[in-house]
N, C-alpha and C positions, 0 to 999 in steps of 0.2 A: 794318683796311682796308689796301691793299696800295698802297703810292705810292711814287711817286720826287715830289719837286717840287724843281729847278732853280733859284737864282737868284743875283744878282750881275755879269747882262748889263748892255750900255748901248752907250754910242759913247763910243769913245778916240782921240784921234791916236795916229796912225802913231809908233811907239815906246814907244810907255806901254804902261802895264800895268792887267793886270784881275784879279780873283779869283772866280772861279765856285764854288758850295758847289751841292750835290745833298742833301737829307735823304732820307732812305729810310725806309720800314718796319721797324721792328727782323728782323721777317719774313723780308725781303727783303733784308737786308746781312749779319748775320752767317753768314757760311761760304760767302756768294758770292762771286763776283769782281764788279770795278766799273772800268766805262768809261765814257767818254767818243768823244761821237763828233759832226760836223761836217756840215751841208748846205747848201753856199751858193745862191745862185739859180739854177735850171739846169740844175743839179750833182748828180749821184747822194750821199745821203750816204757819209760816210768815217772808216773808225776814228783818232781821235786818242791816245789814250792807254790803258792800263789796269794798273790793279794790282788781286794777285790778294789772298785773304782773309789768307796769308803775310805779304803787304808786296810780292811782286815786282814790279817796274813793268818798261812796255816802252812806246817814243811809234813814233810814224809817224815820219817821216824829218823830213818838212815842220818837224813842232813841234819836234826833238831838241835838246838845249839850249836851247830858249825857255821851253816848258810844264814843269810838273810837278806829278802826280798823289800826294795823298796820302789818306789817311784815317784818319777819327775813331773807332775803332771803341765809344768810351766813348758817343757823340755819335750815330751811325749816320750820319754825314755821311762824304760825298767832294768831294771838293775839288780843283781845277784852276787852279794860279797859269799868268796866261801874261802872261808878258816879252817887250822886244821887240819888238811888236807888227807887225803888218803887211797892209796894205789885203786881201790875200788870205785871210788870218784872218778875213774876215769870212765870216759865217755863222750860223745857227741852230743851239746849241749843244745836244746831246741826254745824258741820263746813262741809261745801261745797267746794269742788275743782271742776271745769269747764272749758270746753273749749269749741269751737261750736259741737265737737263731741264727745264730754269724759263729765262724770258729776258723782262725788266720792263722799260719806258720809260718816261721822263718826258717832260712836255710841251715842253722845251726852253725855253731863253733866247737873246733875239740879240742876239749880239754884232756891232758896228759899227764897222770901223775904216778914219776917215777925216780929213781937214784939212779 
């Protein structure tokens, strides 16, 4: 069966920190790349993060020094620490599996960042 599932959301004040984990399909992670991506109320969503099946990572501007994406490949898990934190970050957090012809979603986690 083919899955992403998401989890590790919640509500944090404004400067804490969260840890987001994505388990994936064996399927679907090895020799993919894996993102992470962002849709607050309103808001079209928006790419946050991604590293490719290498290791390479790149963030959006917003998260640069805050987030970081890593991955388990023992595990099939992706992971997204975010430091920091900030009421804007708030959002429904979605994990991406890709390839130039495959492209996988997960159901999202929300994250809540408020006092």
């Amino acid at each position: 069966q083919v899955q992403l599932v998401e989890s590790g959301g919640g509500l944090v004040q404004p400067g804490g920190s969260l840890r987001l984990s994505c388990a994936a399909s064996e399927m679907i992670f090895n020799g993919y790349a894996m993102a992470w991506y962002r849709q607050a109320p309103g808001k079209q969503r928006e790419w946050v993060a991604i590293i490719t099946n290498g290791g390479f990572t790149n963030y959006a501007n917003s998260v640069k020094g805050r987030f970081t994406i890593a991955r388990d490949n023992a595990k099939n898990t992706v992971f997204l620490q975010m430091n920091s934190l900030k009421p804007e970050d708030t959002a429904v957090y979605y994990c991406n599996s890709f390839t130039a012809k495959n492209d996988y979603w997960g159901q999202g986690t929300q994250v809540t960042v408020s006092s």
